[in-house]
N, C-alpha and C positions, 0 to 999 in steps of 0.2 A: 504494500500500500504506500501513495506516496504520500507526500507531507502536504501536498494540498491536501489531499483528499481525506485525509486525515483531520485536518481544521473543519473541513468543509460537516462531516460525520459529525463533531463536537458542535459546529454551531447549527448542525440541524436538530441534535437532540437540546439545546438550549430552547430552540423555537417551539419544540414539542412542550417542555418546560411550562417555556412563557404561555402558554394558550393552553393550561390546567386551570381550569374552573375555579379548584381552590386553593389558588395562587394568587395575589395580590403584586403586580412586579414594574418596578418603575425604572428605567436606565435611566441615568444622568451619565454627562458629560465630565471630565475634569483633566487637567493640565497635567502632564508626569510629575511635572516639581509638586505638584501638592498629596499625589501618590507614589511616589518614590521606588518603597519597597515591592510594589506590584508589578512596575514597569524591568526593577532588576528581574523580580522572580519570571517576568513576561520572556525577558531577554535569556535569562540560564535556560530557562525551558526548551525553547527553542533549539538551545544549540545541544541540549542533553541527547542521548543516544537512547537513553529506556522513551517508553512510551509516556510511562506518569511515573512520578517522583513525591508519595506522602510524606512531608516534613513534619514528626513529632514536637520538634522546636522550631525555632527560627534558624535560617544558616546562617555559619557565622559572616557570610557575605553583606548580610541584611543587618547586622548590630549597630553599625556605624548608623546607620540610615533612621533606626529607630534609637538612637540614643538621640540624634535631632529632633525625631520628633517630640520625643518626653522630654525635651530640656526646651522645647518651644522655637527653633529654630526655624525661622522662614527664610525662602527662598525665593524672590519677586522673580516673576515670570516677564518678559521684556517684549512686548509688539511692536509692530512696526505698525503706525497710524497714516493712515494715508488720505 
């Protein structure tokens, strides 16, 4: 199987998910800087070789990332206004 079709499999059973009757399910939007540690876990995944990877703790890839967060550290995100 390839790796499209792989994502493709995950986000049809998402779709399956989202359109359960007794589900409640809202997407939002949001910037990597303000999610950080998802966007890392987003990116190891990707490049990991197993198919899924359940993390008991946090890796310690991610400590740095939430010691910012618990210690309130922001990161202004910078657009270009045109």
């Amino acid at each position: 199987m390839g790796q499209r079709q792989a994502y493709g499999n995950i986000i049809k059973q998402n779709h399956l998910l989202m359109k359960d009757p007794d589900w409640t399910v809202q997407i939002t939007h949001c910037f990597r800087e303000s999610n950080k540690a998802a966007d890392l876990l987003a990116n190891e995944g990707v490049k990991q070789a197993i198919p899924m990877l359940v993390h008991t703790y946090p890796p310690l890839s991610t400590l740095p990332i939430l010691f910012e967060d618990i210690s309130s550290i922001v990161w202004p995100r910078i657009l270009n206004v045109i």
